[in-house]
C-alpha positions in Angstrom: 6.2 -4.9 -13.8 4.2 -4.5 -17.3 5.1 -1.8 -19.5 3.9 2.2 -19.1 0.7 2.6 -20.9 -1.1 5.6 -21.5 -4.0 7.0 -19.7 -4.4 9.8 -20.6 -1.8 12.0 -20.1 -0.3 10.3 -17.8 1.6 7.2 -17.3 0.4 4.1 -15.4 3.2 1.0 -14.0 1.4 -2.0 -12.9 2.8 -4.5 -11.0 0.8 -7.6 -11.8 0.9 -10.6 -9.0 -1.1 -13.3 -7.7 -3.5 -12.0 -5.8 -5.0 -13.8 -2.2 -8.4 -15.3 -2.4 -9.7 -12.0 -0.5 -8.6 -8.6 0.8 -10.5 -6.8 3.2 -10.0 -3.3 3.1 -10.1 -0.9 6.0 -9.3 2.3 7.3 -6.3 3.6 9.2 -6.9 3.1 13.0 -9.9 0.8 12.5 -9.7 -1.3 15.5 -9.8 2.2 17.7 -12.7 3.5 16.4 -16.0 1.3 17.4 -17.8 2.4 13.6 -15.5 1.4 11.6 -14.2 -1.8 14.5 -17.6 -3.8 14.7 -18.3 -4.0 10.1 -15.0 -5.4 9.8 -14.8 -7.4 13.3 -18.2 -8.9 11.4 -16.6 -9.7 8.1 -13.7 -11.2 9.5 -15.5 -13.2 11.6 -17.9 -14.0 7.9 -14.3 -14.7 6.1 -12.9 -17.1 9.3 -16.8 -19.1 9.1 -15.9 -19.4 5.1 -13.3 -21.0 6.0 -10.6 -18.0 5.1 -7.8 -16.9 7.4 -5.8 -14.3 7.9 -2.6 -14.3 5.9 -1.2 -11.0 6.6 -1.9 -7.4 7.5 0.0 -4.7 5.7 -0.5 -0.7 5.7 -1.1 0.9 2.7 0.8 4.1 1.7 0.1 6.6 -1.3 2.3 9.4 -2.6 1.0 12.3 -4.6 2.7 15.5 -6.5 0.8 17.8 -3.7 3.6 16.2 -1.3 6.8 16.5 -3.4 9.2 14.2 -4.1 11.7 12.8 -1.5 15.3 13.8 -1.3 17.2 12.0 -3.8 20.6 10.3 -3.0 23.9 11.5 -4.1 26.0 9.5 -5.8 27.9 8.1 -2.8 24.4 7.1 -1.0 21.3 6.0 -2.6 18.0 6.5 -1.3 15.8 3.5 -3.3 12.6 4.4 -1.7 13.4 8.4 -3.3 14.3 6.7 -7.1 11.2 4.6 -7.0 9.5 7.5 -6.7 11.5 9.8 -8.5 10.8 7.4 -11.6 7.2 7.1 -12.2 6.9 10.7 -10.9 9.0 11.6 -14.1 6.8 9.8 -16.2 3.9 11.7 -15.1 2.3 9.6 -12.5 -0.6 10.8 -10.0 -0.1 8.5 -7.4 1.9 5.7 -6.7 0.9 3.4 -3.8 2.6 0.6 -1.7 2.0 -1.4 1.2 3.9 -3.2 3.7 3.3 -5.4 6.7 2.2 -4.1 10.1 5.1 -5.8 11.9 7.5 -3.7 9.2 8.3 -0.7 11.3 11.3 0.8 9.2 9.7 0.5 5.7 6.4 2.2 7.3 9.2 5.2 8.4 11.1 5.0 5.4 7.4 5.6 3.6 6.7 8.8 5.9 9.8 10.2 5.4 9.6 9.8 1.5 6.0 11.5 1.9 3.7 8.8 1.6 0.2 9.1 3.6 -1.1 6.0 5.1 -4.8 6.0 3.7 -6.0 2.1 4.2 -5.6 -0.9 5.9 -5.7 -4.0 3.4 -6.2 -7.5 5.1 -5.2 -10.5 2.7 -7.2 -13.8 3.4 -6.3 -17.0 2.1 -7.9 -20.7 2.8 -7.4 -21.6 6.3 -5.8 -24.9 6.8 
């Protein structure tokens, strides 16, 4: 994570990684609704001819200050989801977002429960092969 910098009035924590080749963001529920289904099916289908594949789905959560922040742990149980919240929150964040794969069931519950809305879809694509 790089240091707090100012923006503003607020306080923005970057976590800086390697990022995939591409990343194809989509909506919540895209594959049910035939609108937003056939753009992507057709870009993925673009990526796959590029010679990209799919690396990994993951769903893509947001927290805001309209929502409140998560019950924090006592001291004989801690809640990390709650304190990584509870921390840039202080600090005066806006929004803090995080993602994590489809197939990860109990961090998607653990994000609901803290108060994050799931607002995108991001596909990562990497060089097939």
């Amino acid at each position: 994570m790089s240091a707090g910098r100012a923006d503003g009035d607020a306080v923005t924590y970057e976590v800086v990684v390697a990022a995939p080749p591409d990343e194809v963001f989509l909506p919540p529920g895209w594959r049910d609704v035939q609108a937003a289904r056939e753009p992507a099916e057709r870009r993925l289908e673009a990526a796959r001819r590029a010679g990209l594949a799919v690396l990994v789905e993951r769903l893509r959560y947001q927290w805001t200050p309209a929502k409140g922040l998560p019950p924090r742990g006592d001291r004989l149980r801690l809640r990390p989801l709650a304190e990584a919240t509870a921390f840039p929150a202080g600090q005066g964040a806006r929004r803090i977002r995080a993602d994590t794969d489809v197939a990860n069931a109990p961090m998607a519950a653990a994000f609901g429960r803290a108060g994050y809305d799931q607002f995108a879809i991001r596909i990562d694509l990497v060089a097939a092969g």
